[in-house]
C-alpha atoms as an extended CHARMM CRD file, in Angstrom:
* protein
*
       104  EXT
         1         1  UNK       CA              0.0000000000        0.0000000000        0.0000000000  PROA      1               0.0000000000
         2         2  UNK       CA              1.2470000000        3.6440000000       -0.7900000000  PROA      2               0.0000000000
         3         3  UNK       CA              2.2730000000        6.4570000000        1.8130000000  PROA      3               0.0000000000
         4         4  UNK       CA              0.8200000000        9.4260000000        1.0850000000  PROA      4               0.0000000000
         5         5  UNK       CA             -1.9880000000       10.4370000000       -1.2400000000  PROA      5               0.0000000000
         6         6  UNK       CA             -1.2530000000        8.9100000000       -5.4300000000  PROA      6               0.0000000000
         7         7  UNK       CA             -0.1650000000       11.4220000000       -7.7870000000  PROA      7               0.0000000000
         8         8  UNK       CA             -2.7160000000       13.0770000000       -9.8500000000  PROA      8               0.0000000000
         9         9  UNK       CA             -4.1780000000       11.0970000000      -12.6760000000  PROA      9               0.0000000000
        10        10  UNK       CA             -5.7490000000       11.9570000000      -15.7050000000  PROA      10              0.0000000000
        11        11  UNK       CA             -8.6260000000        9.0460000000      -14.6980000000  PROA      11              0.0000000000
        12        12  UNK       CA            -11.7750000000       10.4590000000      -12.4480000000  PROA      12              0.0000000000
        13        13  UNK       CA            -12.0580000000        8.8710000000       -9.5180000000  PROA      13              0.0000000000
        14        14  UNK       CA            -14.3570000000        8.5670000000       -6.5410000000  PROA      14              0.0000000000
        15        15  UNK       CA            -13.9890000000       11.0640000000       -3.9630000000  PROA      15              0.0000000000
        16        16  UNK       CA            -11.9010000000        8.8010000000       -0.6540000000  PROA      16              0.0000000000
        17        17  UNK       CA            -13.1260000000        6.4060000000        1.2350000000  PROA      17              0.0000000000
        18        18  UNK       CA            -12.0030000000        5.7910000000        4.6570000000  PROA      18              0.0000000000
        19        19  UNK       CA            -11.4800000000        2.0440000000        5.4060000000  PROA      19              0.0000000000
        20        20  UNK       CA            -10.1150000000        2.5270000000        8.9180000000  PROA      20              0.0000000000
        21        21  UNK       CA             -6.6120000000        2.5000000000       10.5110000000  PROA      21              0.0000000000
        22        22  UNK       CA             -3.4540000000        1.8330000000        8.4510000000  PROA      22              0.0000000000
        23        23  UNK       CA             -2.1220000000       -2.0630000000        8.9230000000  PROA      23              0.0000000000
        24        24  UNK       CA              1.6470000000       -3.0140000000        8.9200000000  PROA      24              0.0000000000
        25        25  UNK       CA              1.9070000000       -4.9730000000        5.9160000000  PROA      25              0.0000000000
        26        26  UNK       CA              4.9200000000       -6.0620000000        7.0660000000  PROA      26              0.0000000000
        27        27  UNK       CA              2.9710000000       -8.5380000000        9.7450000000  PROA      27              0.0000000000
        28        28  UNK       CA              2.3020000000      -11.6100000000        7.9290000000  PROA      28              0.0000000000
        29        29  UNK       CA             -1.1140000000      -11.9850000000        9.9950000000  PROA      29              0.0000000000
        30        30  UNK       CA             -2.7230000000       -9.1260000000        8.6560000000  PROA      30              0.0000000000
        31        31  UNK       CA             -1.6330000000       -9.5200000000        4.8100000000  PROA      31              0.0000000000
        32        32  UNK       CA             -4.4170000000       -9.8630000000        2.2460000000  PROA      32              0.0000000000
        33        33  UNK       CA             -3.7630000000      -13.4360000000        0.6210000000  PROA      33              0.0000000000
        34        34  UNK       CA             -6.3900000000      -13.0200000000       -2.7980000000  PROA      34              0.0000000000
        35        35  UNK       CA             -9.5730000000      -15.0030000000       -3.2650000000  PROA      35              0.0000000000
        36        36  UNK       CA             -9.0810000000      -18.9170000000       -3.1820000000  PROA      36              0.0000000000
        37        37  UNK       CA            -11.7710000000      -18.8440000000       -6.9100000000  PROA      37              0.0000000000
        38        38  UNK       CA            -10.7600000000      -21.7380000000       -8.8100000000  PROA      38              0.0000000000
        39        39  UNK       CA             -8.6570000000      -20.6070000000      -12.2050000000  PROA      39              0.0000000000
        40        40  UNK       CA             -9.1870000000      -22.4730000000      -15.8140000000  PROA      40              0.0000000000
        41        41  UNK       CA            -13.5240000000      -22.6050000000      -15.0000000000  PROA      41              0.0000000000
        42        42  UNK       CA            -15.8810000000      -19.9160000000      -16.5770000000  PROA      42              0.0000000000
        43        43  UNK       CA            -18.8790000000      -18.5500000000      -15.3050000000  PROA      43              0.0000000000
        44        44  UNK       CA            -22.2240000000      -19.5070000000      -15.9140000000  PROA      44              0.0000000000
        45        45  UNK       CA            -23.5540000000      -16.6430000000      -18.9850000000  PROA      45              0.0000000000
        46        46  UNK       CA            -25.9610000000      -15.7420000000      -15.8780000000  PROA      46              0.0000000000
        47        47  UNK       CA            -22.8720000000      -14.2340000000      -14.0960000000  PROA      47              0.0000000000
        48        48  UNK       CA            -21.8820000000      -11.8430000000      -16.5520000000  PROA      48              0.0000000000
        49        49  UNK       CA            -19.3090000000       -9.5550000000      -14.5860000000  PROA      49              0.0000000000
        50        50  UNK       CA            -20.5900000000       -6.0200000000      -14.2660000000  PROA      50              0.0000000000
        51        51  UNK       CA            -19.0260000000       -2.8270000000      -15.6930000000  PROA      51              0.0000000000
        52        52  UNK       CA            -17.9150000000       -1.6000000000      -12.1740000000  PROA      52              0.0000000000
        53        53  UNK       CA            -15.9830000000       -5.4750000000      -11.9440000000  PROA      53              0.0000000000
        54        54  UNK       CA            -14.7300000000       -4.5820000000      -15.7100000000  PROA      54              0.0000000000
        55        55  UNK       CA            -13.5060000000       -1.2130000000      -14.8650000000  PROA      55              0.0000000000
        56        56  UNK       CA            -11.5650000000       -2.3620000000      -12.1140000000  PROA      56              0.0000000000
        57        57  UNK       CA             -9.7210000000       -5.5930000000      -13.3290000000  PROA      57              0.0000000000
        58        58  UNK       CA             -8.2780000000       -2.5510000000      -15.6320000000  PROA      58              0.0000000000
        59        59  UNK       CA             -7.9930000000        0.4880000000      -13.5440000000  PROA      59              0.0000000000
        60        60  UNK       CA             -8.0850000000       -0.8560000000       -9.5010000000  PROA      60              0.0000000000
        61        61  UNK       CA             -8.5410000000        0.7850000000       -7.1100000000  PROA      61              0.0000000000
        62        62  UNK       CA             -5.6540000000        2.6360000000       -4.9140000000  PROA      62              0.0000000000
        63        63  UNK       CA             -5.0710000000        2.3460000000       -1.6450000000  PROA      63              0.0000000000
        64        64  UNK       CA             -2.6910000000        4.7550000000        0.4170000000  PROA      64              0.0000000000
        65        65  UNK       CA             -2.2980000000        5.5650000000        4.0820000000  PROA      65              0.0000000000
        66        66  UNK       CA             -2.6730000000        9.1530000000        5.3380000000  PROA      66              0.0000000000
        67        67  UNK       CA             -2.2540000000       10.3220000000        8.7170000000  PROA      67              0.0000000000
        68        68  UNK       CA             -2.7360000000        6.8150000000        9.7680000000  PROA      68              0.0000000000
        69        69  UNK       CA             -5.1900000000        5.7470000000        8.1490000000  PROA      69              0.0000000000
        70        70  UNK       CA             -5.9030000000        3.3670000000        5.0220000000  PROA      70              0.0000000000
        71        71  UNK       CA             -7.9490000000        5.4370000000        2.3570000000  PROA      71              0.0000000000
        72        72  UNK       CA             -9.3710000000        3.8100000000       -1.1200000000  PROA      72              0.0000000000
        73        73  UNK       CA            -10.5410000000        5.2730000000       -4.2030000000  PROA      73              0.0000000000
        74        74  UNK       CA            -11.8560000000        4.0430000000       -7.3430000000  PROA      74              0.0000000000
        75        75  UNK       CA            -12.2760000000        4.6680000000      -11.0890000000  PROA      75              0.0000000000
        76        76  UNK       CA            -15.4990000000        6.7530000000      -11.7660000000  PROA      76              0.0000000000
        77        77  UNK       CA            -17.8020000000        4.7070000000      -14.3850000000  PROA      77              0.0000000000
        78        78  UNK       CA            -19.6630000000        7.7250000000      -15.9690000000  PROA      78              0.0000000000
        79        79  UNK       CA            -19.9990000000        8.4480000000      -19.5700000000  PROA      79              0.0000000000
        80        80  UNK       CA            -18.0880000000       11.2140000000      -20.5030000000  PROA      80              0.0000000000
        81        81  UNK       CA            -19.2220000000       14.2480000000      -22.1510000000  PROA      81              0.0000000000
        82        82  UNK       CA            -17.6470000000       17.3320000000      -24.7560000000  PROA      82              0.0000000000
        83        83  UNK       CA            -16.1300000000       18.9350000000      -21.5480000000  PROA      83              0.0000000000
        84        84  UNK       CA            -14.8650000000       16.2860000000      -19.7220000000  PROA      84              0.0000000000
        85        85  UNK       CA            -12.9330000000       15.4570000000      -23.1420000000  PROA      85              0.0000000000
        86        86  UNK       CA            -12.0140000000       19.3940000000      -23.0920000000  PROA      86              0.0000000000
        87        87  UNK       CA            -10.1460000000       19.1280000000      -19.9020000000  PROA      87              0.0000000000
        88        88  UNK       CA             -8.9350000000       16.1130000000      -20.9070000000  PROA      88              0.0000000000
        89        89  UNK       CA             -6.9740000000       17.6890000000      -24.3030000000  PROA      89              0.0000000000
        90        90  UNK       CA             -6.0040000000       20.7690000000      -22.0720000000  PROA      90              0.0000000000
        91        91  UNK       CA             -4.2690000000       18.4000000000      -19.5750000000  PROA      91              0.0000000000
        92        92  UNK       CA             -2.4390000000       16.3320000000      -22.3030000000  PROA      92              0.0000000000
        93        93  UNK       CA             -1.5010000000       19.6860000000      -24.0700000000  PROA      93              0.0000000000
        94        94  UNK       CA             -0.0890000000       21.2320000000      -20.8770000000  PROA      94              0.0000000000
        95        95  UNK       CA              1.9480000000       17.9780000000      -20.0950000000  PROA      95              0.0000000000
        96        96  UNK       CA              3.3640000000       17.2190000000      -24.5460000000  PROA      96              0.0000000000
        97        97  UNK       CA              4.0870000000       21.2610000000      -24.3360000000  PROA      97              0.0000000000
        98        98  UNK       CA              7.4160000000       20.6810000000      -22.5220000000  PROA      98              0.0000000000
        99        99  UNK       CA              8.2490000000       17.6210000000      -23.9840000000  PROA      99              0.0000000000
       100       100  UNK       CA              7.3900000000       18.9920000000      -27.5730000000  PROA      100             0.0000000000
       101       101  UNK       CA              9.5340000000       22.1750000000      -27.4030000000  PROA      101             0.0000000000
       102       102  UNK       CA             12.5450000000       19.9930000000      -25.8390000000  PROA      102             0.0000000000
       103       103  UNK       CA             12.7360000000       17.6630000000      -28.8370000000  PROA      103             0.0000000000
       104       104  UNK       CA             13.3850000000       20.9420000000      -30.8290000000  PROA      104             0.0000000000
């Protein structure tokens, strides 16, 4: 798990959750070990995964510890609109800028 809050990301995310005090993940008690789901079986077509499950296999969420505490965050699954693709070209612009005029 990170220290500190992640760097800014050109993803939305959910505003922080709070999912209560920060764990050593040194202590091998208190590590997460994965889900025991068998590998090499599909789902039944009733169990389609849903777009939240989607959108996290490829984005997951992060986790960092603040001021003691474990905090979580995920990948907002809206539909994006002209704006949101606005800020979006603004943000790439500002960051190729820099790079651009350095190749010349």
């Amino acid at each position: 798990m990170q220290e500190g809050r992640p760097r800014e990301s050109l993803v939305l995310h959910d505003a922080p959750i709070e999912i209560g005090p920060a764990t050593d993940q040194t202590d091998p008690f208190k590590k997460s070990f994965g889900t025991s789901k068998r590998k090499g079986q599909l789902a039944p077509i009733e169990n389609r995964p849903k777009q939240e499950d989607i959108l996290n296999a490829i984005l997951p969420p992060r986790e960092w510890v603040e001021n003691g505490k474990s905090f979580v965050t995920a990948a907002r699954d809206l539909n994006l609109h002209g704006t949101h693709s606005r800020c979006l070209r603004q943000a790439l612009d500002t960051v190729c800028e820099p790079l651009a005029s350095e190749q010349n």
